[in-house]
TIVEX-584324 format. One record per residue (C-alpha): residue in one letter; chain; x, z, y. Coordinates in nm, 3 decimals, always signed. Example, Ala and Ser with C-alpha at 12.3 -4.5 7.8 and 13.67 -1.06 7.14 Angstrom:
REM TIVEX-584324
   residu   chaine        c1        c3        c2
        a        A    +1.230    +0.780    -0.450
        s        A    +1.367    +0.714    -0.106
END
This chain:
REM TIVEX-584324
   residu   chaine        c1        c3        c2
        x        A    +0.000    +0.000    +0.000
        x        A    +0.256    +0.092    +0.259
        x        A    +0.493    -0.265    +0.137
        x        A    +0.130    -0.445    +0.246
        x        A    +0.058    -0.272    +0.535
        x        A    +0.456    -0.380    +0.656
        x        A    +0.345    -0.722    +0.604
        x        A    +0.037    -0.766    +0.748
        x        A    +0.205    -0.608    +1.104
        x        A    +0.463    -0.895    +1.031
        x        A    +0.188    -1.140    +0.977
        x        A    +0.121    -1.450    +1.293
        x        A    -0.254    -1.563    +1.179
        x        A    -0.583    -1.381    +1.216
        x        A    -0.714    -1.416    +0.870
        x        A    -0.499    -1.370    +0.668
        x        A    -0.390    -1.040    +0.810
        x        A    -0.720    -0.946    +0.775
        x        A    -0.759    -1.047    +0.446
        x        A    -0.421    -0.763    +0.366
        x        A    -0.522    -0.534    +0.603
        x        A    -0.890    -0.522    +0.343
        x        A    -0.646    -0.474    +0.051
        x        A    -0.420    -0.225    +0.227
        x        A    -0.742    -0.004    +0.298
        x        A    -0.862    -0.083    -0.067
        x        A    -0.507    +0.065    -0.201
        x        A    -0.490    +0.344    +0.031
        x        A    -0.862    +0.445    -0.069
        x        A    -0.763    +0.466    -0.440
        x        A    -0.430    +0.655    -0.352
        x        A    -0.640    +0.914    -0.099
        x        A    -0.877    +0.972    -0.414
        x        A    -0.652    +1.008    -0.637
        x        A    -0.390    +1.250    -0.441
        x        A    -0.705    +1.387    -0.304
        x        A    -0.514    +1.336    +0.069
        x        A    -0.909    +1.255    +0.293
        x        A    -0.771    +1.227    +0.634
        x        A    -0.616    +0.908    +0.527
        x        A    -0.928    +0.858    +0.282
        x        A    -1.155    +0.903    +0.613
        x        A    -0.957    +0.661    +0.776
        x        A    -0.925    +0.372    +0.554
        x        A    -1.285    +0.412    +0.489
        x        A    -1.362    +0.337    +0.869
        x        A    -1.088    +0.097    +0.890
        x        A    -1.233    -0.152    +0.580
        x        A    -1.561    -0.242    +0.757
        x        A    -1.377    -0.291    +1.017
        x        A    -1.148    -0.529    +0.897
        x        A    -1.411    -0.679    +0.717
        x        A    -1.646    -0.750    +0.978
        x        A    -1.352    -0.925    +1.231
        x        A    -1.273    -1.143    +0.890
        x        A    -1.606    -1.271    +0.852
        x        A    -1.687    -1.330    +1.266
        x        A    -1.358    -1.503    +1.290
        x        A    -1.453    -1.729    +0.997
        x        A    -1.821    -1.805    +1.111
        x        A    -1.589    -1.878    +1.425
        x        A    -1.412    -2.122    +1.250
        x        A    -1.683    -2.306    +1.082
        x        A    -1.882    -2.347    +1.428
        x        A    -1.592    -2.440    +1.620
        x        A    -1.564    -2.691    +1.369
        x        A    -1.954    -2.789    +1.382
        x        A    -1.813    -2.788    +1.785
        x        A    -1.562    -3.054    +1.753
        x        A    -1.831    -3.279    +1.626
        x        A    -2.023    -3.217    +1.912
        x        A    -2.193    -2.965    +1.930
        x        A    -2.150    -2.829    +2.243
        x        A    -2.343    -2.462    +2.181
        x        A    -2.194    -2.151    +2.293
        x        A    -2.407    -1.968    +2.076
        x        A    -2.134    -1.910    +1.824
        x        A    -1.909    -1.728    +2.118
        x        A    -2.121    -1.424    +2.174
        x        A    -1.955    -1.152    +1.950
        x        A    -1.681    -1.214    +2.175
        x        A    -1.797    -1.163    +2.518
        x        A    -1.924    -0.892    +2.703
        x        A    -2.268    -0.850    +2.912
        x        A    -2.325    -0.881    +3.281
        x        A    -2.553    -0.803    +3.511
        x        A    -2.620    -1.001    +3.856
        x        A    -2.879    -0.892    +4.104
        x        A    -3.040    -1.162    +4.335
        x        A    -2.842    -1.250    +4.630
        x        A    -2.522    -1.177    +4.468
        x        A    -2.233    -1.374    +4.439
        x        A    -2.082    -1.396    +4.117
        x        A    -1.743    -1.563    +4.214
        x        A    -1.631    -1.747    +4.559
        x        A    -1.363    -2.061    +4.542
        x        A    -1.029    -2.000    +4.595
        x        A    -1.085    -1.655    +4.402
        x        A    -0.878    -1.543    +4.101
        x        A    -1.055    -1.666    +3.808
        x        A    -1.001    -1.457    +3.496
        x        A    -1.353    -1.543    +3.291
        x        A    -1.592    -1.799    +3.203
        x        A    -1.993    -1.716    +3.191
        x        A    -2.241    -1.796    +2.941
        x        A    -2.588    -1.798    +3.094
        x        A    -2.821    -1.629    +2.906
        x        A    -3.115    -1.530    +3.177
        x        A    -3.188    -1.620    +3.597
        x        A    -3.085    -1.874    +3.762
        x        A    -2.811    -1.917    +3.973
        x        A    -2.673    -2.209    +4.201
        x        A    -2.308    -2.414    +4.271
        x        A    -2.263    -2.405    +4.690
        x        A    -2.015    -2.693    +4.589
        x        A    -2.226    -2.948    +4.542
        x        A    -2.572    -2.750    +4.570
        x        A    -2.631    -2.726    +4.180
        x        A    -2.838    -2.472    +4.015
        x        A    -2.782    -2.380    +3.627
        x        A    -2.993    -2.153    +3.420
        x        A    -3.022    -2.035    +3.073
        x        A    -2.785    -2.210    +2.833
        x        A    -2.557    -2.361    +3.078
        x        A    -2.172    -2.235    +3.089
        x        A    -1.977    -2.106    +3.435
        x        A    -1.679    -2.063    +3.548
        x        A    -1.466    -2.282    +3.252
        x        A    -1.262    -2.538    +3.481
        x        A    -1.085    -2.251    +3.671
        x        A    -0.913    -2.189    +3.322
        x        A    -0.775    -2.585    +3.336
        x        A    -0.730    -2.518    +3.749
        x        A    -0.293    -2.525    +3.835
        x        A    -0.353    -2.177    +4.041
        x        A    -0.618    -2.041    +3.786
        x        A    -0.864    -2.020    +4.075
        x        A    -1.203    -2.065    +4.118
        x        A    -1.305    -2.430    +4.233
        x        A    -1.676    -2.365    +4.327
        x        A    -1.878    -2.104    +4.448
        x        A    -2.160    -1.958    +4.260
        x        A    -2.451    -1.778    +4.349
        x        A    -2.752    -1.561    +4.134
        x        A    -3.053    -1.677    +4.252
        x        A    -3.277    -1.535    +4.064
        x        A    -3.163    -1.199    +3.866
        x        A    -3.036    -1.236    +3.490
        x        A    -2.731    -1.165    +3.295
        x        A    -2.381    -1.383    +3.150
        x        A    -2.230    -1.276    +2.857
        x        A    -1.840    -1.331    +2.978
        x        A    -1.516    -1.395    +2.790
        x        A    -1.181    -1.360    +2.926
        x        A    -0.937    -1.692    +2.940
        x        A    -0.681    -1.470    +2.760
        x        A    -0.963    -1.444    +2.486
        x        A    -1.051    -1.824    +2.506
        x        A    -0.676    -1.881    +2.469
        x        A    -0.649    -1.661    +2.162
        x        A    -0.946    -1.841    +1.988
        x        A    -0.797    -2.185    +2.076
        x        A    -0.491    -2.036    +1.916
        x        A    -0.627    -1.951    +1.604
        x        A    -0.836    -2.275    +1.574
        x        A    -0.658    -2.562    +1.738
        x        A    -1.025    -2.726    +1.692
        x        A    -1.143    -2.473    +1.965
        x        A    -0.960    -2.684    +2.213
        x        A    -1.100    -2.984    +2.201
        x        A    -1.443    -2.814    +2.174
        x        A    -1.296    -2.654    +2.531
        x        A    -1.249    -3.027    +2.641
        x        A    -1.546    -3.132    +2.548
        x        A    -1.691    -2.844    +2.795
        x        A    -1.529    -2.934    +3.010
        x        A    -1.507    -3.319    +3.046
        x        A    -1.912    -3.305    +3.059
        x        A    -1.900    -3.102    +3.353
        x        A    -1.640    -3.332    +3.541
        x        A    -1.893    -3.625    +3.402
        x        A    -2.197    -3.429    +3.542
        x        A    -1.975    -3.382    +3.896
        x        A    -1.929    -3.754    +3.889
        x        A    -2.210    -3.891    +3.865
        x        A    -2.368    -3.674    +4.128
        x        A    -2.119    -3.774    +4.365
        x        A    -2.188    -4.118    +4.267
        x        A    -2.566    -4.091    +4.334
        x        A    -2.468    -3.918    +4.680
        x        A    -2.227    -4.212    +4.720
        x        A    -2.505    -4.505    +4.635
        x        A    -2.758    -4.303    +4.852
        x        A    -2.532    -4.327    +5.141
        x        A    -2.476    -4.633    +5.096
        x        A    -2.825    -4.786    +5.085
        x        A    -2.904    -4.569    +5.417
        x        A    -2.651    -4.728    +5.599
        x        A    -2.732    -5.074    +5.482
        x        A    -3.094    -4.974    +5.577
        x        A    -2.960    -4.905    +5.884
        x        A    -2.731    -5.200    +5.933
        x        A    -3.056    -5.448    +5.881
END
């Protein structure tokens, strides 16, 4: 038990450190019954559901993310890794230029872009492209119109994941490069309405 527990602190990957960490809790178990030592009993018996729950997130993770790269651009599968907020009406969840640290996955109110004058609700993700942004700023400003709550994830986290699962970075692009679309073609619609005004003009 103690040889396996020296390897799994030596170990790189995710799973299968959790997979030795299970059997190092399993052999320290038997050897706690058996030598009737129950602090370390107590402990390994807290410390196996523990190990065994992370296992089995991080490999429903890994099977989404994968479901992800084909497409599927759901954040559902991200939500045993964030943490729930809470934003009033009238407040302002970020401003741009400010330190981004976090991306937001909306799960209730509404809440609107100042740059360009979008609003987002339930479903919709905030906050990713300061993670791809040179000075890991914020590149819009966003406001909560309406109260609700984000469940947030650091970028550290989001780097961890993409990490573990190389696949989890091209779901990231895939975020990503539909928002930039989405940002395009508005301007381009702002663009084409411009123009026709000025042509109306012009005649």
């Amino acid at each position: 038990a103690v040889i396996i527990n020296i390897i799994c602190y030596l170990m790189k990957t995710i799973i299968p450190l959790r997979l030795v960490a299970m059997t190092t809790n399993c052999l320290f178990v038997t050897y706690s019954i058996m030598a009737s030592v129950y602090p370390a009993l107590i402990l390994n018996c807290i410390l196996l559901p523990i190990n065994a729950l992370r296992f089995f997130q991080m490999k429903r993770l890994i099977k989404q993310v994968n479901e992800a790269a084909n497409g599927d651009l759901s954040m559902e599968w991200l939500k045993p890794f964030t943490t729930k907020k809470h934003f009033d009406a009238g407040s302002v969840m970020f401003r741009k230029g400010d330190a981004a640290t976090e991306l937001h996955f909306l799960i209730s109110g509404r809440y609107r872009v100042v740059e360009p004058n979008v609003e987002l609700g339930a479903g919709s993700v905030i906050g990713e492209l300061g993670l791809l942004e040179s000075g890991k700023s914020r590149t819009a400003t966003v406001e909560c119109v309406e109260a609700g709550e984000t469940l947030a994830i650091s970028y550290d986290h989001v780097m961890q994941l993409h990490f573990q699962n190389p696949a989890f970075g091209l779901y990231f692009l895939q975020l990503s490069t539909a928002r930039l679309f989405h940002t395009i073609k508005g301007l381009e619609a702002e663009n084409a309405a411009l123009r026709a005004a000025n042509a109306k003009l012009g005649s």
